[in-house]
N, C-alpha and C positions, 0 to 999 in steps of 0.2 A: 406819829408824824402826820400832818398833814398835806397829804398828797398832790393837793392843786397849788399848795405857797412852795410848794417843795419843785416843782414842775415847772413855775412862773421863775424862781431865785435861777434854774438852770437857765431856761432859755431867755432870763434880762441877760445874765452874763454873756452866753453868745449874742444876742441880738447887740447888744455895746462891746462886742468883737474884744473880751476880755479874757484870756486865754488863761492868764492866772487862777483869775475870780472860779474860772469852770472849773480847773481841774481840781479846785476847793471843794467841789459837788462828788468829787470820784474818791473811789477807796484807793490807797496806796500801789496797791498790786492790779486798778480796775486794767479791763480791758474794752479797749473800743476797735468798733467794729465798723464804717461806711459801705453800705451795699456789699457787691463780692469783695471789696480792696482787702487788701490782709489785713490781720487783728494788730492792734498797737498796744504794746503790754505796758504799764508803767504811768504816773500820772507825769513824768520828765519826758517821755515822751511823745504821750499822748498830748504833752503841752505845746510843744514843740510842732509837733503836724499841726494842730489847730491853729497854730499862731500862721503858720504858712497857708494854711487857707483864708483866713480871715483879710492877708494882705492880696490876696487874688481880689478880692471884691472890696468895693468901696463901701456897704453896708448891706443889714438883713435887718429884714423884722420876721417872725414868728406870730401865726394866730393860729393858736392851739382849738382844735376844734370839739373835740373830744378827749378826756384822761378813764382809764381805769387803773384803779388797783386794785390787786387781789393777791395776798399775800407777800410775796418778798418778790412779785411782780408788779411795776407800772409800764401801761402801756398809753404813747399818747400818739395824735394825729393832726394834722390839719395843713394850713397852706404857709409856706416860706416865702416870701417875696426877697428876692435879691436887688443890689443894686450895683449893676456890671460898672466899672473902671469908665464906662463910654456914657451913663448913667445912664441908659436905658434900665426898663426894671422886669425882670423875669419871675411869676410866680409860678411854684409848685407845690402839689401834695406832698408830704413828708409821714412818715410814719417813726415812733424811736418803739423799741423795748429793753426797758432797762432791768436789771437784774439787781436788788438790794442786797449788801452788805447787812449783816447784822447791826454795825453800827450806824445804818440808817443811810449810806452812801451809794452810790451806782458802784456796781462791783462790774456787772458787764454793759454797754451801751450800743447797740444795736441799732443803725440808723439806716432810713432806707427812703432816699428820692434820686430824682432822676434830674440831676444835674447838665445835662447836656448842653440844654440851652442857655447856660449860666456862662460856659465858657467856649460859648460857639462865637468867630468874629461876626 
């Protein structure tokens, strides 16, 4: 697998708020994880949350600043740019760690930014 087309296929899907397309990236059983929020088992409905996040905000982009892989971990980094409902636009650091399936899938996803000012009036 190539690690950075594999990295870019995730986050075009979320960046074009496609909640289907993403959960195409997870293994059946994955689990996802945002900051402390509880874990969401299942790609129905890890789809499901996503989809409700995605309509909190009017759009995202993603610039990944850094990837590693190393073994049946990828770990990537960089700045989120939101675009709040009022279009103002929020960016933040974001960090993911995801965990590969052997089939080449995120089995766990592990996401970590600070959202605050995304959904502050």
């Amino acid at each position: 697998m190539d690690v950075n087309n594999f990295v870019g296929e995730v986050f075009d899907a979320i960046d074009n708020m496609d909640a289907d397309r993403f959960v195409m990236c997870l293994a059946a059983d994955a689990v996802f994880r945002f900051g402390n929020g509880p874990a969401i088992t299942g790609t129905e409905d890890i789809g499901r949350v996503i989809g409700q996040f995605f309509r909190r905000v009017k759009g995202m982009r993603h610039n990944v600043m850094e990837t590693i892989g190393h073994g049946e971990t990828i770990i990537c980094k960089g700045k989120a740019t939101y675009i709040k409902t009022d279009n103002s636009e929020v960016t933040v650091d974001f960090s993911n760690v995801w965990h590969m399936s052997p089939e080449g899938k995120i089995q766990v996803y592990l996401s970590f930014a600070d959202l605050r000012k995304v959904f502050e009036a």
